[in-house]
N, C-alpha and C positions, 0 to 999 in steps of 0.2 A: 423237763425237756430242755434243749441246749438249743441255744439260736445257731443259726447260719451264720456265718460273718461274710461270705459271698457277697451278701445284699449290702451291708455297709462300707464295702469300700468298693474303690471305681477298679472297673478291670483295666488292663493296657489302654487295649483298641481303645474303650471308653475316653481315655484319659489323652488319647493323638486326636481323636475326632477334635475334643475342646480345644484344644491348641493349635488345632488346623484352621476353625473358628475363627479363635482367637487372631489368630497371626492373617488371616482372608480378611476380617473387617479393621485392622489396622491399616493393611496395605491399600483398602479400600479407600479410606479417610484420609489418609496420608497422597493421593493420589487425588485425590478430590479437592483438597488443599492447595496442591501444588496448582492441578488445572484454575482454579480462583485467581491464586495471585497471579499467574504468566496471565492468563485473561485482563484481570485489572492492568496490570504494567502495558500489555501492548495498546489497550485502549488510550492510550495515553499517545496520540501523535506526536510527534515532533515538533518544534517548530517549523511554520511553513516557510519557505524560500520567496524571495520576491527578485522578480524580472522584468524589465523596461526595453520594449525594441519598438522603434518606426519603423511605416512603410516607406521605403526611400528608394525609387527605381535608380538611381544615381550610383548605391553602392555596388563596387566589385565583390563579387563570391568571396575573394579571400578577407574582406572587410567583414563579413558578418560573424556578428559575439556567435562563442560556442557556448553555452549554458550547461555546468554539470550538476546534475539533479541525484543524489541517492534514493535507489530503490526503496518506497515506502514512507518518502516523506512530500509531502504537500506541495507543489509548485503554483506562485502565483504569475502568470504572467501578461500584462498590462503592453496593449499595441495602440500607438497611436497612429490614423491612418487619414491621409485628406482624400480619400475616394472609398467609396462603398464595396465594400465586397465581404469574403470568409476567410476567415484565420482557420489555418487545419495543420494537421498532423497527423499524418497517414502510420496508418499501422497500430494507432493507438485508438480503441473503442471510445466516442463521445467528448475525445478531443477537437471539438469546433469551435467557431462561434461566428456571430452575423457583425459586420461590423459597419456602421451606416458614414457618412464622407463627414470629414471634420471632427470626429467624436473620439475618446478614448474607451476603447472593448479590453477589455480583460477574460482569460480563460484559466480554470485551475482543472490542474490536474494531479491526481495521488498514482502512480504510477507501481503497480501492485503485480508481481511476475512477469515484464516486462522490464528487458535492459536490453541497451545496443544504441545504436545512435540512429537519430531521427531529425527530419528534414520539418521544421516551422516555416511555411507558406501561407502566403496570401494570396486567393484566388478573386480576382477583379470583376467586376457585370459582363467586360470584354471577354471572359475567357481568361486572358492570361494569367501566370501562374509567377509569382514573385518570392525568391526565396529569403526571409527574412533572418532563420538563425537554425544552429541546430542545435537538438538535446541531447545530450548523451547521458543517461540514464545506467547508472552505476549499481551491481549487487548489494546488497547490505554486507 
């Protein structure tokens, strides 16, 4: 009796499935790879920025520092104030902070999909509203 040889080798189709396979769990791995290390590199913050402003009801509007912060990188900013009140930043979520009379308050902020320019204020026990600097928050 004479064998088939049919059985012993791959047919076409047979032979595109494997390399379809093949070439699906490379692009897989190869993609999986890449997502790893762009994950690890963005982990990696910046160094963070540091900022110094008093409350001074004394300065003119055109006196007060502008602060430019790039989008995604760390800001520290350091107010000292001789009355009690809140350091804020409107328009930015969780940008506050309590700041009590004669002490030095600091607020950080990472500034993540937000850019444009923003008003830093201090809001007194009276009410009033004291403009101390603005951020302008720049695209990466």
């Amino acid at each position: 009796m004479e064998r088939s040889t049919n059985t012993q080798q791959m047919k076409p189709w047979q032979r595109r499935g494997y390399v379809a396979l093949i070439a699906t769990i490379t692009a897989l791995l190869l993609t999986y790879c890449a997502v790893r290390h762009l994950s690890f590199a963005s982990s990696n913050l910046p160094e963070q920025q540091h900022f110094t402003v008093h409350v001074d009801r004394g300065k003119a509007p055109w006196e007060r520092p502008v602060f430019a912060i790039r989008e995604g990188v760390p800001a520290h900013i350091n107010v000292q104030s001789k009355e009690p009140g809140v350091l804020m930043v409107h328009e930015i979520p969780g940008a506050f902070a309590a700041c009590a009379a004669g002490t030095q308050q600091s607020l950080d902020i990472v500034p993540i999909g937000i850019t444009g320019r923003f008003s830093l204020h201090f809001h007194t026990q009276t009410g009033e509203q004291l403009e101390l600097a603005t951020l302008e928050i720049y695209p990466r």
